[in-house]
C-alpha positions in Angstrom: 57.5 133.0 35.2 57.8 133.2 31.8 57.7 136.8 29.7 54.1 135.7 28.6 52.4 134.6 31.6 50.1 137.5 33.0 51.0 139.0 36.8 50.5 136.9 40.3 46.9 137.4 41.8 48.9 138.1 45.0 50.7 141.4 43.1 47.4 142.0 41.5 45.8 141.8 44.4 47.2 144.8 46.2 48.6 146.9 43.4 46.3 149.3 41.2 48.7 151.3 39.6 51.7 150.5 36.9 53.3 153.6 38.8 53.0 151.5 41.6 53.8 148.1 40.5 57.2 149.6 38.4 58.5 151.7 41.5 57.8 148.3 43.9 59.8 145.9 41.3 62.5 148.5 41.9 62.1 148.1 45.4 62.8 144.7 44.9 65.6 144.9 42.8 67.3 147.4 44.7 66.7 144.9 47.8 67.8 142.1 46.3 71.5 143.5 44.7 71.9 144.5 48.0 71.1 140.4 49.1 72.6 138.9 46.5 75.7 141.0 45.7 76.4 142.7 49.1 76.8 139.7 51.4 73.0 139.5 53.0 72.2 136.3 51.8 72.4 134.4 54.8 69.2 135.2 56.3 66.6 132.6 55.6 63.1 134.4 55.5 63.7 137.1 52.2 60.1 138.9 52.9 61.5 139.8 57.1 64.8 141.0 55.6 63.2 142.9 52.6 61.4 144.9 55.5 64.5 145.6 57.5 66.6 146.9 54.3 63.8 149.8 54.3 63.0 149.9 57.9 64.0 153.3 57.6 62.3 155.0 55.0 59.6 157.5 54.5 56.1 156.8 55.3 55.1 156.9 51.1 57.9 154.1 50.3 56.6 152.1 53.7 53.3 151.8 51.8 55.2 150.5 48.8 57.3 148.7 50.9 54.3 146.9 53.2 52.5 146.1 49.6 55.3 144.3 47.9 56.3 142.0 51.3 52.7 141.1 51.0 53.3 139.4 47.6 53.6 135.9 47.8 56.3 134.5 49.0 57.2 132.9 46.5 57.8 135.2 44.2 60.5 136.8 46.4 61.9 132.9 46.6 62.2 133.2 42.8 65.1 135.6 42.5 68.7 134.0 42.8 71.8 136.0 41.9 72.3 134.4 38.4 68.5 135.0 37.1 67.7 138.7 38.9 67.8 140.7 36.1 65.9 138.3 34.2 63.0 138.3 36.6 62.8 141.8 36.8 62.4 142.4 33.2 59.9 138.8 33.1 58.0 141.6 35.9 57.6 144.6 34.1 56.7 142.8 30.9 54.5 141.0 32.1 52.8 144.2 33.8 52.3 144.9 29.9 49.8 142.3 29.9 47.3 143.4 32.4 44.3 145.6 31.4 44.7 149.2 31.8 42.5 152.1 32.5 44.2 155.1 31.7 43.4 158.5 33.9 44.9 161.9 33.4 44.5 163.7 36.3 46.3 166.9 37.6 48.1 166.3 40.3 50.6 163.5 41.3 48.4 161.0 43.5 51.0 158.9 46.2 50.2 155.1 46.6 47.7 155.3 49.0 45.3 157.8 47.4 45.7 155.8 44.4 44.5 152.5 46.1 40.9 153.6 46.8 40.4 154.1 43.1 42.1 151.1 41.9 39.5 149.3 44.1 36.4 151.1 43.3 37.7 150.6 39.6 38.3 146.9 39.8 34.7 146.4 41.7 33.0 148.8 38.6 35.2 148.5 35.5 37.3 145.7 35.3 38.0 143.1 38.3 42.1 143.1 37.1 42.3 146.5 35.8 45.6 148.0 36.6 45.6 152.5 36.1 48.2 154.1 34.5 48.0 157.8 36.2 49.3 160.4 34.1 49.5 163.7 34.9 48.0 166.7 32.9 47.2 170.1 34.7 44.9 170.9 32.2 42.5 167.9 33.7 42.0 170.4 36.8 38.7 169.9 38.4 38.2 166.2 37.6 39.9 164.0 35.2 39.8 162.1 32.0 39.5 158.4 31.1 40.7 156.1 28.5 39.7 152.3 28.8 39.4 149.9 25.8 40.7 152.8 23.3 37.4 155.5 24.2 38.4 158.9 25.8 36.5 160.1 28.0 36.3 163.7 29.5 35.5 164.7 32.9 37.6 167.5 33.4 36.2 171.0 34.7 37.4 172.9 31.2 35.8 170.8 29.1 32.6 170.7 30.6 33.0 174.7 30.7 33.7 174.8 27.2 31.1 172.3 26.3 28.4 174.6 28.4 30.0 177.9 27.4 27.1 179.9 26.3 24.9 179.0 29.1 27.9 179.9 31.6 28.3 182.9 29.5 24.8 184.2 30.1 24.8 183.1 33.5 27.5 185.4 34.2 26.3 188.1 32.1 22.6 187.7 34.0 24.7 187.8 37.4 26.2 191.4 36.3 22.9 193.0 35.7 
């Protein structure tokens, strides 16, 4: 895969977040210094052995872990000791490639609550959108958007702000 060419349908395909896609090519690369560098690279089927180096971890990094052994097989065929590093980076800059949605929201969302808004989002946005979550407390109450260079708020204190006086006399009416 050259730097240029755009991400595999198969990583597309179950990967809605650059969160998610960056911490699941670490995964990777963490799995296969281990295979290459640490004596594992006898065993013939890389997906099967990529599961049991992380058989033991947490039930978040499972979900990552699950997503990526998913890919296509042969992208984890691709790697050999002498071009790793080179494939990782030809990952991640080809990530840069894919369209994003940007969302500020204001909490920290884990893989799986991200992936039902990836797919709603790729079904009503954009069919290969990737998100890029960020987090901003002050988005509290819903969140805000940026796709093709519009913002867009949704957050409770703007629409507060934006509706001020009549949620000023509101209150005021309540108090009488």
């Amino acid at each position: 895969m050259a730097a240029s060419e755009t991400l595999s349908p198969a990583i597309v395909k179950n990967t809605y977040s650059l969160t998610d896609f960056y911490r699941r090519v670490e995964l990777l690369q963490r799995f296969f210094e281990h295979f290459f560098f640490e004596g594992a690279a006898h065993e013939d089927n890389r997906v099967q052995a990529f599961r049991s180096y992380y058989r033991e971890a947490d039930s978040d990094m499972q979900h990552d872990v699950q997503a990526t052994a998913a890919w296509d097989g042969s992208i984890f065929d691709s790697f050999t000791a002498q071009n790793l590093y080179e494939r990782i980076q030809q990952l991640k800059q080809s990530a840069k490639e894919v369209p994003q949605l940007t969302i500020y929201v204001p909490v920290r969302f884990t893989s799986s609550q991200v992936e039902p808004i990836g797919i709603w989002c790729r079904a009503y946005v954009q069919t290969d959108v990737m998100l890029n979550l960020h987090v901003d407390p002050a988005t509290v109450g819903g969140c805000a958007v940026v796709y093709k260079d519009v913002f867009h708020n949704f957050s409770l204190p703007y629409f507060v702000e934006k509706q001020r006086p009549a949620l000023m006399k509101l209150i005021h009416d309540y108090g009488e």
